[in-house]
RODO-2510 file (C-alpha; in nm, 4 decimals, decimal comma):
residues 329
     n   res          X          Y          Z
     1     x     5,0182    -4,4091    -7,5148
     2     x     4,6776    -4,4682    -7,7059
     3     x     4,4536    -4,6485    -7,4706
     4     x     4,1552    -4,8167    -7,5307
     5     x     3,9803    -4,8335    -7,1698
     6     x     3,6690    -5,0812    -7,2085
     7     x     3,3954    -4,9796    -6,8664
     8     x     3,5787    -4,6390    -6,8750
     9     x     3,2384    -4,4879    -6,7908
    10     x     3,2132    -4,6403    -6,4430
    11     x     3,3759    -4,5858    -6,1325
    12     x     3,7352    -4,7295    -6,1373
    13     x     3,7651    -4,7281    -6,4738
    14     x     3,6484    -4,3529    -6,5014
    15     x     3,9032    -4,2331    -6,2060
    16     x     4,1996    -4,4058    -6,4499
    17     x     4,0736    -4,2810    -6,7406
    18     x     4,0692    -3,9431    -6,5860
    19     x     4,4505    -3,9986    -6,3848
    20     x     4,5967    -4,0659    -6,6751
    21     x     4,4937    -3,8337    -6,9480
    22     x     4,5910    -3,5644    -6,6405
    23     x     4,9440    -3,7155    -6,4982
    24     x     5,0478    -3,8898    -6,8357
    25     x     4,8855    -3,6864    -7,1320
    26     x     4,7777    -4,0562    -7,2794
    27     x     4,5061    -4,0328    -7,5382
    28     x     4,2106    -4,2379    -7,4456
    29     x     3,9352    -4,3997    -7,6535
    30     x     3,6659    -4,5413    -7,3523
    31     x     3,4056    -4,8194    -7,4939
    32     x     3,1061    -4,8904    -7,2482
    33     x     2,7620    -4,9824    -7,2452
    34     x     2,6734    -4,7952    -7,0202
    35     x     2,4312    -4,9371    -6,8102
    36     x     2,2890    -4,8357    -6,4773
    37     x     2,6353    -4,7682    -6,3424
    38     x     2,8090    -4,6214    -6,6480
    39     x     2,7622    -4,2925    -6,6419
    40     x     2,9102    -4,0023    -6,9060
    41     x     2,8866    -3,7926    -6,6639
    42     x     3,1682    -3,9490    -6,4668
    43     x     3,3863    -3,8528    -6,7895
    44     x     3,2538    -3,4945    -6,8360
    45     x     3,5887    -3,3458    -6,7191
    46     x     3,8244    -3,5512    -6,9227
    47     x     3,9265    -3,5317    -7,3027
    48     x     3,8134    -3,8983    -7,4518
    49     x     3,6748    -4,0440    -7,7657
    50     x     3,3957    -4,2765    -7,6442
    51     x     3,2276    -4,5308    -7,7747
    52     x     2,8923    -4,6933    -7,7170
    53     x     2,8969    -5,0777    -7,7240
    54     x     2,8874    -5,3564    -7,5372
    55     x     3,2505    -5,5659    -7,5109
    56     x     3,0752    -5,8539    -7,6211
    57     x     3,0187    -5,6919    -7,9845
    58     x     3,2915    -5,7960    -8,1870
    59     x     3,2918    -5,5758    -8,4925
    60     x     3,2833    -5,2411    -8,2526
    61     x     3,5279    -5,4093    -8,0263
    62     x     3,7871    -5,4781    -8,3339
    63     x     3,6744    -5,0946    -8,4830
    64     x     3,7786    -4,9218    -8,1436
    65     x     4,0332    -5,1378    -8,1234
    66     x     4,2150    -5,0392    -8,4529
    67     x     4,5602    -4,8212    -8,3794
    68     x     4,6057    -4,8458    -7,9575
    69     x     4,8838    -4,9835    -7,7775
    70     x     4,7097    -5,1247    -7,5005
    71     x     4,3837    -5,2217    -7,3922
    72     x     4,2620    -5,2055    -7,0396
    73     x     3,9472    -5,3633    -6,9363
    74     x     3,7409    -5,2238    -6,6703
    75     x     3,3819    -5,3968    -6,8119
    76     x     3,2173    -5,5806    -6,5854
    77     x     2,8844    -5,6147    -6,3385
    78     x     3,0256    -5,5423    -6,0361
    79     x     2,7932    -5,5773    -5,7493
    80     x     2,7663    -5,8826    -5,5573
    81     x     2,4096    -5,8388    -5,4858
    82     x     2,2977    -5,8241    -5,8040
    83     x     2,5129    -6,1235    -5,9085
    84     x     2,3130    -6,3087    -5,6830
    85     x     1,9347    -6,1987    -5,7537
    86     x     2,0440    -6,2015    -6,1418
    87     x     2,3501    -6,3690    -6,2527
    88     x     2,3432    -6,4461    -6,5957
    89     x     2,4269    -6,1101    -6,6549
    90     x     2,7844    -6,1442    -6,4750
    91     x     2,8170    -6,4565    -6,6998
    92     x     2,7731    -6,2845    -7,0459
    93     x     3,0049    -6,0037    -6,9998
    94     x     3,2800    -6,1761    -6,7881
    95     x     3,3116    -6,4705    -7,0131
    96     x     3,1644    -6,3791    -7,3211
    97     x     3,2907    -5,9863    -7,3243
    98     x     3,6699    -6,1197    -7,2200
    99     x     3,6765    -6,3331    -7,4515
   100     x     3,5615    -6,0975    -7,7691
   101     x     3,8442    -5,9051    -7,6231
   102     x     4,0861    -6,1124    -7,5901
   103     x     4,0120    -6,2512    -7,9753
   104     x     4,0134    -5,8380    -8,0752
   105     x     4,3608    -5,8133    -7,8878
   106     x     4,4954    -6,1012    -8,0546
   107     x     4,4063    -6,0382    -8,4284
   108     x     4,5629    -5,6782    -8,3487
   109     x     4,8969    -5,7833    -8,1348
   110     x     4,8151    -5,5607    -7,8862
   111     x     4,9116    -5,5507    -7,5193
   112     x     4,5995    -5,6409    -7,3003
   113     x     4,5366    -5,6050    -6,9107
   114     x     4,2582    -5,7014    -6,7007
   115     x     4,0989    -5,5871    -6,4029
   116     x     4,0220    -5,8112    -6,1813
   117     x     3,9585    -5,8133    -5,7900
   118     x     4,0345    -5,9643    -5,4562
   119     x     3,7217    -6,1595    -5,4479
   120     x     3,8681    -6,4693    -5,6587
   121     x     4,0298    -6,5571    -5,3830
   122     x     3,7049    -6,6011    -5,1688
   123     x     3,7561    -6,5548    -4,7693
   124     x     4,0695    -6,5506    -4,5628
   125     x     4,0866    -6,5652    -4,2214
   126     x     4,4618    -6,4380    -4,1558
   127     x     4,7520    -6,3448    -4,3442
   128     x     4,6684    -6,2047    -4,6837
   129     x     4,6500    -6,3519    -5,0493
   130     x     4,9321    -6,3830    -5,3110
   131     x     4,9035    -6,4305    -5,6314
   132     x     4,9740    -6,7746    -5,6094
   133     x     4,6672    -6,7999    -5,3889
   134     x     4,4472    -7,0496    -5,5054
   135     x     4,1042    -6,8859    -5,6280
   136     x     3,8116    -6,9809    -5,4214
   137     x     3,5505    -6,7586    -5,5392
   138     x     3,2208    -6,7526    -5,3302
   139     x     2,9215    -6,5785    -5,5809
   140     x     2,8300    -6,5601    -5,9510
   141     x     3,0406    -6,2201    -5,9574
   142     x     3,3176    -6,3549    -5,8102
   143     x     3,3048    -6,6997    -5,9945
   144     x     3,2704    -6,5187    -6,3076
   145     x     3,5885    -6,2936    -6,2692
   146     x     3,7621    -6,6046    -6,1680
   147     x     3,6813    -6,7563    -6,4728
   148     x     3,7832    -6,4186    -6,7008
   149     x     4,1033    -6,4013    -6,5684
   150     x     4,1776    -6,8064    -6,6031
   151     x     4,0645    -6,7227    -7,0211
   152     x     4,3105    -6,4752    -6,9980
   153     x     4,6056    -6,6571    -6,8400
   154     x     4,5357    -6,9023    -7,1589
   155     x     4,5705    -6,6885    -7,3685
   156     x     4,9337    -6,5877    -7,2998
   157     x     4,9952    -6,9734    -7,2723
   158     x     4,8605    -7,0881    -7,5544
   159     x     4,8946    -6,7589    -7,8125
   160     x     5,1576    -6,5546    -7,6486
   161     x     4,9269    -6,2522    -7,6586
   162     x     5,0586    -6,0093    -7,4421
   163     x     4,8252    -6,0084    -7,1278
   164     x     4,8846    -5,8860    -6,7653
   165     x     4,6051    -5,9361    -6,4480
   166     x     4,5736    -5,6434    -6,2074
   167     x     4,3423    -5,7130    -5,8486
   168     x     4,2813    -5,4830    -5,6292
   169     x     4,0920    -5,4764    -5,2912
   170     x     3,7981    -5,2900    -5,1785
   171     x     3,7716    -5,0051    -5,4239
   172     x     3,6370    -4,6516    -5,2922
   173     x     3,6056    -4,3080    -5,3634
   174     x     3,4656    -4,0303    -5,6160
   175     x     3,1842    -4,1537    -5,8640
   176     x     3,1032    -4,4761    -5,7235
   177     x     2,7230    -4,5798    -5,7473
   178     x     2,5572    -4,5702    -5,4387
   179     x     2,4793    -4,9623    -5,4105
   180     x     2,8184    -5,0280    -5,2489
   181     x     2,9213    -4,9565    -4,8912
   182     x     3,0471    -4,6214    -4,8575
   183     x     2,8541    -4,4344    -5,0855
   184     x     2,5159    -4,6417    -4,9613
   185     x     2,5853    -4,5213    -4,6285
   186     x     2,6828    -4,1733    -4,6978
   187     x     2,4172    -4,0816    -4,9039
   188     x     2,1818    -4,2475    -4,6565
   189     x     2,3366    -4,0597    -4,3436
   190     x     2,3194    -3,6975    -4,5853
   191     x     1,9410    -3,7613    -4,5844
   192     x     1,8646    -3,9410    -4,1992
   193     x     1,7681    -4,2547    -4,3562
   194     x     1,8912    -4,6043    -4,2053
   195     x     2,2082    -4,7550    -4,2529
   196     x     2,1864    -5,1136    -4,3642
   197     x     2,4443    -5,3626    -4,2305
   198     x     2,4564    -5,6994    -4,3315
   199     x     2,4996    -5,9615    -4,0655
   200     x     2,7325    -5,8157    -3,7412
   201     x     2,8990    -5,5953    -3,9689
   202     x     3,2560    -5,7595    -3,8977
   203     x     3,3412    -5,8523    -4,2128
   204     x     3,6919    -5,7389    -4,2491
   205     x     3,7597    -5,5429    -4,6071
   206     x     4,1343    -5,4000    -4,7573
   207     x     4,0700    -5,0512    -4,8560
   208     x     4,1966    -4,9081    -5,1444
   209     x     4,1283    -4,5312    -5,2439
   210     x     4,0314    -4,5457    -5,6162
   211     x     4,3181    -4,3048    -5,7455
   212     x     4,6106    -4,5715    -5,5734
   213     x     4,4439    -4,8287    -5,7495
   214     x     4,4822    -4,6650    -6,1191
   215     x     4,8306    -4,5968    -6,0416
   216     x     4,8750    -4,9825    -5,9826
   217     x     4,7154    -5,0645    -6,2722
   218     x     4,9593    -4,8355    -6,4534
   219     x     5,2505    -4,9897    -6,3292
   220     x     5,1276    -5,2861    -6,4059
   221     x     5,0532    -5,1725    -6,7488
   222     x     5,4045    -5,0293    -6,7937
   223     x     5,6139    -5,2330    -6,6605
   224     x     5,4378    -5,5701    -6,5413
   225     x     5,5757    -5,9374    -6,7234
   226     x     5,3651    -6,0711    -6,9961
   227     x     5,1482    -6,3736    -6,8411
   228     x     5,2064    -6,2186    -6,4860
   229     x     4,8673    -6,1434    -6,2288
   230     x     4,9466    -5,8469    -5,9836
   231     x     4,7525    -5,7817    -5,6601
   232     x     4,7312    -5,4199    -5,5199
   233     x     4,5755    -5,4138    -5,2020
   234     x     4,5043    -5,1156    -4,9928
   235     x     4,6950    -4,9815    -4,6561
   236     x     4,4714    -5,0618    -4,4717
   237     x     4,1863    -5,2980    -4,3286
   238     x     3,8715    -5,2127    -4,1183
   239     x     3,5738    -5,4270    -4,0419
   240     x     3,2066    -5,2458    -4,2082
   241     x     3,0913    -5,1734    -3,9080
   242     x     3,3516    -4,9410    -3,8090
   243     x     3,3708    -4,7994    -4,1864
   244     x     2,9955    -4,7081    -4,0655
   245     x     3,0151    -4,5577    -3,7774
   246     x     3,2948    -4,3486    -3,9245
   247     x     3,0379    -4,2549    -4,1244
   248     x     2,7788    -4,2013    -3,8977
   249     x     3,0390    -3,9362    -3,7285
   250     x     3,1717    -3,7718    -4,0275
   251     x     2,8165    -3,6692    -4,1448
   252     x     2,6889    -3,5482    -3,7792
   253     x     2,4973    -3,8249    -3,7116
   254     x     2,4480    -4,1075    -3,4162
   255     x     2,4210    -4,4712    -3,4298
   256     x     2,0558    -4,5100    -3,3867
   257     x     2,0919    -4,4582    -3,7915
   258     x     2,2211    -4,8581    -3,8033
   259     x     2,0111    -5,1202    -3,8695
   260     x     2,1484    -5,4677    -3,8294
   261     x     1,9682    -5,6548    -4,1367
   262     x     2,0007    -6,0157    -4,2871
   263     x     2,3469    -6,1164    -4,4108
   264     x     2,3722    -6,1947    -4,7790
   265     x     2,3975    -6,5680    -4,8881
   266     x     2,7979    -6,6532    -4,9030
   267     x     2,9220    -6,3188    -4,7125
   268     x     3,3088    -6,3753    -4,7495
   269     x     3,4341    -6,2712    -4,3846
   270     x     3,7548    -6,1246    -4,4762
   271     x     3,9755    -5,9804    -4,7597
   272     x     4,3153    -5,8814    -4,7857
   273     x     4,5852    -5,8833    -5,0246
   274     x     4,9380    -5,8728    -4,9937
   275     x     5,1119    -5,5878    -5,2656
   276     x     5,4732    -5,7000    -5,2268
   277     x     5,5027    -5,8092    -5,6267
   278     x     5,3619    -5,4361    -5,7394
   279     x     5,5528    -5,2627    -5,4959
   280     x     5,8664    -5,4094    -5,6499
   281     x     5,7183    -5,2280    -5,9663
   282     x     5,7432    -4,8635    -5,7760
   283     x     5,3806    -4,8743    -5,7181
   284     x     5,2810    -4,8066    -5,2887
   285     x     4,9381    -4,6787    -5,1954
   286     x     4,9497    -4,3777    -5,0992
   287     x     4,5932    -4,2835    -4,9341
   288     x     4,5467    -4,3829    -4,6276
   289     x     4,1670    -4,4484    -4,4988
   290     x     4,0762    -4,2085    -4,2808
   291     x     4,2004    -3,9674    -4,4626
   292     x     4,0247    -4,0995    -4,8233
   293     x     3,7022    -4,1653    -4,6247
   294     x     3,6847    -3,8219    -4,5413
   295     x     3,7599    -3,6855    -4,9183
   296     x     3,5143    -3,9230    -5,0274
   297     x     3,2689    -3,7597    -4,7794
   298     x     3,2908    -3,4527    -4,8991
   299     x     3,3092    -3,5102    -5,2596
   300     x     2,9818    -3,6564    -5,2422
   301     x     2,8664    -3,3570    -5,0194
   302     x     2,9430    -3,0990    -5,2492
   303     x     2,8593    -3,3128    -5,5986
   304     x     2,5024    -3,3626    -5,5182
   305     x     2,3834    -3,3250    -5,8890
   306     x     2,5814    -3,6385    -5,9575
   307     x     2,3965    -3,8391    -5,7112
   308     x     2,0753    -3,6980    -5,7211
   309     x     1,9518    -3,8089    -6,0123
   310     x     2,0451    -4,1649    -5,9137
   311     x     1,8576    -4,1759    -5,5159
   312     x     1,5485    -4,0303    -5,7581
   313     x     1,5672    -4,3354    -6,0467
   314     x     1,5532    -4,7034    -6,0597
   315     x     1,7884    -4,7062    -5,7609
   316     x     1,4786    -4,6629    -5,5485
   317     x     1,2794    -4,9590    -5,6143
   318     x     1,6370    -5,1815    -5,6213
   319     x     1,6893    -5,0158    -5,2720
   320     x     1,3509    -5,1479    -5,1945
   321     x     1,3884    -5,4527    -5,3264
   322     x     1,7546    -5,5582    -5,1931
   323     x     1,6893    -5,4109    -4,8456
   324     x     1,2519    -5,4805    -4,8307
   325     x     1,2402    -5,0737    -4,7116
   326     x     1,2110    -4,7318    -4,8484
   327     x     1,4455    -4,4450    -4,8559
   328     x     1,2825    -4,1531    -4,7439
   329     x     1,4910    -3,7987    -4,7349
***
């Protein structure tokens, strides 16, 4: 296939870029803006064309869209945090970015998924989410998704383009910034700095290791029913305290590291999704989360000129902003 992957720079969409130029030989033309998160050097492995533009530009959006077969969109700001302290960034490429899309897609008849996440759903208690769940979404990122995903639904019901939805849970792994959990907390433990925790830590997250998402997405891609949304959840769930202290004991450290600081405004308490409707595809995660935690460790111990350059940057005075300290190390 000839992909066009929009956000292929960034974390998830830079692990499927990579997965399936290697398992599928698919030739891959990645658009992103690349801001702070976006990163060519997560694609420095990987034969790609890119192409630098925003997803809310329509001419370069209809230029790179010109001969694929399917276009996968990975664009988005994805960090909660962020949506709160600055949201009308999560509004302008969720809405306005889909939707130049989603116009691109149509004027070309080409096959269109989007990436969305668990977070639409908002909080669940117990059980886990279908996708017939309604969506409940609790911040401006989550909101915003929401709302990209119902634009896209309307478009298969009211032009028949040919669109699929793909959520996943709680994405980790290989190239992810260091704002999220598990590479916050590594990269903190690597260099004896505290570990942040918002609230008691027992917020309850479905972990997915990045590589078993891409191969949902896939499935999705190849075989998933026009106008159809598909949740791939992970194989397991684990409160962020205990993802810490794993952690904590992976890199040779001791608890003292944690710091118990104030929970975020509209902390969703637990996620989980139920992966029934892609497993009927072929598609079963096959990581399971000790055993991804501890490759993720140790990719991020030995890749320490990825990362580097980021603890060094801008990422500092966020950190010091979103968590009122300063990392040391």
């Amino acid at each position: 296939m000839k992909l066009l992957v929009c956000g292929g720079a960034g974390f998830i969409g830079s692990n499927f870029v990579r997965l399936r130029v290697r398992d599928h030989g698919d030739e891959v033309v990645v658009l992103d803006k690349l801001t702070y998160a976006g990163r060519l050097e997560n694609l420095a492995d990987v034969d790609h064309t890119f192409v630098h533009a925003d997803i809310a530009d329509a001419e370069k959006v209809r230029e790179a869209m010109a001969g694929v077969d399917a276009v996968v969109n990975f664009a988005a700001e994805t960090h909660v945090d962020r949506s709160i302290a600055e949201p009308d960034a999560f509004v302008t490429t969720h809405a306005v970015g889909t939707y130049v899309l989603l116009e691109a897609a149509r004027e070309r008849g080409v096959r269109y998924l989007q990436v969305s996440t668990d977070e639409v759903y908002g909080s669940i208690a117990s059980g886990s989410f279908t996708e017939a769940s309604p969506l409940q979404p609790s911040s401006p990122y989550s909101a915003t998704k929401a709302g990209a995903d119902l634009l896209v639904a309307s478009y298969y019901e009211t032009f028949g383009l040919e669109t699929v939805i793909c959520r996943g849970s709680n994405n980790y792994g290989p190239y992810q910034y260091p704002e999220k959990l598990i590479p916050l907390m590594v990269l903190n433990a690597f260099h004896g700095d505290k570990l942040p925790v918002y609230g008691d830590g027992m917020q309850v997250r479905n972990w997915l290791y990045v590589e078993d998402f891409g191969r949902g997405i896939g499935h999705v891609l190849a075989h998933g029913a026009p106008g159809e949304v598909y949740n791939v959840g992970g194989p397991d769930e684990c409160p962020n305290i205990d993802v810490v202290k794993r952690i904590v004991a992976l890199t040779g450290n001791d608890d003292t590291l944690i710091e118990y600081v104030t929970d975020r405004p509209g902390h969703d308490r637990r996620y989980s999704l139920g992966s029934e409707k892609v497993r009927a595809l072929g598609c079963v995660a096959q990581v399971r989360f000790e055993e991804g935690l501890d490759a993720t460790g140790k990719w991020y111990r030995v890749n320490t000129d990825w990362w580097e350059s980021i603890r060094s940057g801008d990422y500092l005075e966020y950190y010091k902003r979103q968590y009122g300290t300063a990392l040391g190390g």
